[in-house]
Structure formats: C-alpha cells, structure tokens
C-alpha positions, 0 to 999 in steps of 0.5 A: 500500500502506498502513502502519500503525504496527502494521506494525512490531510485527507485523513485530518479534512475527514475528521473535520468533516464529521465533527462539523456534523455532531451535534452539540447540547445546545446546538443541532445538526443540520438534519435535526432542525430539518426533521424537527422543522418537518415535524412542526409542519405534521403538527400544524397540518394536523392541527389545522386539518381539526377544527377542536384543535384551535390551530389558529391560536397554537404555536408549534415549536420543536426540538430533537423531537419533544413538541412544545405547543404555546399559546391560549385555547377557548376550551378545555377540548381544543387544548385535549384535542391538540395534545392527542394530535401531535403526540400521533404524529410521526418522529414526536419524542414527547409532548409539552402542552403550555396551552391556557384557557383564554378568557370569554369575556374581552372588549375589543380595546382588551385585545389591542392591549395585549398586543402592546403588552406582546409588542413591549414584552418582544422589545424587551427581550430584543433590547436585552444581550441576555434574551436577544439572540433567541427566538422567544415566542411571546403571546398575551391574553388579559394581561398573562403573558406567556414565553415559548421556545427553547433557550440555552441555559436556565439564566437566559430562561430567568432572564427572559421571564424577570424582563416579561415580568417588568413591562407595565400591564403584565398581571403574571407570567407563564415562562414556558421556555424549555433549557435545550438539552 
C-alpha cells in the first residue's frame, strides 16, 4: 500500500468533516432542525386539518423531537384535542402542552392591549444581550403573558421571564421556555 503525504490531510479534512456534523447540547445538526422543522409542519397540518384543535391560536415549536405547543385555547377540548394530535404524529419524542384557557369575556380595546403588552414584552427581550439572540415566542391574553421556545441555559430562561415580568400591564407570567438539552 502506498502513502502519500496527502494521506494525512485527507485523513485530518475527514475528521473535520464529521465533527462539523455532531451535534452539540445546545446546538443541532443540520438534519435535526430539518426533521424537527418537518415535524412542526405534521403538527400544524394536523392541527389545522381539526377544527377542536384551535390551530389558529397554537404555536408549534420543536426540538430533537419533544413538541412544545404555546399559546391560549377557548376550551378545555381544543387544548385535549391538540395534545392527542401531535403526540400521533410521526418522529414526536414527547409532548409539552403550555396551552391556557383564554378568557370569554374581552372588549375589543382588551385585545389591542395585549398586543402592546406582546409588542413591549418582544422589545424587551430584543433590547436585552441576555434574551436577544433567541427566538422567544411571546403571546398575551388579559394581561398573562406567556414565553415559548427553547433557550440555552436556565439564566437566559430567568432572564427572559424577570424582563416579561417588568413591562407595565403584565398581571403574571407563564415562562414556558424549555433549557435545550
């Protein structure tokens, strides 16, 4: 067998190669963020496909298969009926459901205060160097605000929740941020 003196870098470039392919705690690979991404799109079609499941009011979010859905339903049903159709779908590890019953009874001028509330709570986090470089998903009913997504450490996660918290017409938090694993 003959050796060259390329057989080291080749040998070298491979190793690279494959390392640049791991995944770490905190970051994925490219083929993880494509199935988790073609798992969210299973589990918004599914839950659009249902009508019990409220899709509109849902916020898919998924990481190495475990599903987060974030956001406010009008019944206890819809929140039951989301659940059971992501945890059918294909390559779903586990199932977070931080979905809250919305209240009946809002004005209109309610509704355009919980944007501004969601509009200064998204501010905050973008304004932080702590909470900016995340994709937090920020949603607002009556005043309860509520956080999704995933983060790298449980500081960025407090961080995010104390910032939530500070804004004026927050009445209380739901940080249901998850620490990336």
């Amino acid at each position: 067998m003959k050796f060259t003196k390329f057989t080291p870098v080749v040998a070298v470039a491979t190793a690279l190669l494959f390392a640049g392919c791991a995944s770490t705690r905190t970051q994925q690979t490219a083929g993880e963020q494509i199935d988790d991404g073609a798992i969210s799109a299973k589990v918004k079609a599914a839950l659009i496909a249902d009508p019990a499941a409220e899709a509109r009011h849902i916020n898919v979010e998924t990481r190495r298969g475990v599903v987060q859905l974030n956001g406010f339903v009008e019944t206890d049903k819809g929140r039951t009926q989301a659940t059971r159709l992501a945890r059918e779908v294909e390559g779903v590890r586990s199932v977070e459901t931080n979905l809250t019953l919305k209240d009946q009874t809002r004005s209109l001028g309610e509704v355009v205060d919980d944007g501004t509330i969601t509009g200064k709570v998204k501010a905050a986090l973008i304004d932080s160097p702590v909470t900016k470089a995340y994709e937090i998903k920020v949603e607002t009913n009556d005043g309860r605000v509520m956080l999704g997504g995933f983060v790298n450490s449980p500081a960025v996660r407090q961080e995010a929740g104390r910032l939530a918290g500070l804004v004026g017409g927050v009445v209380s938090v739901d940080n249901n941020l998850d620490v990336k694993k």
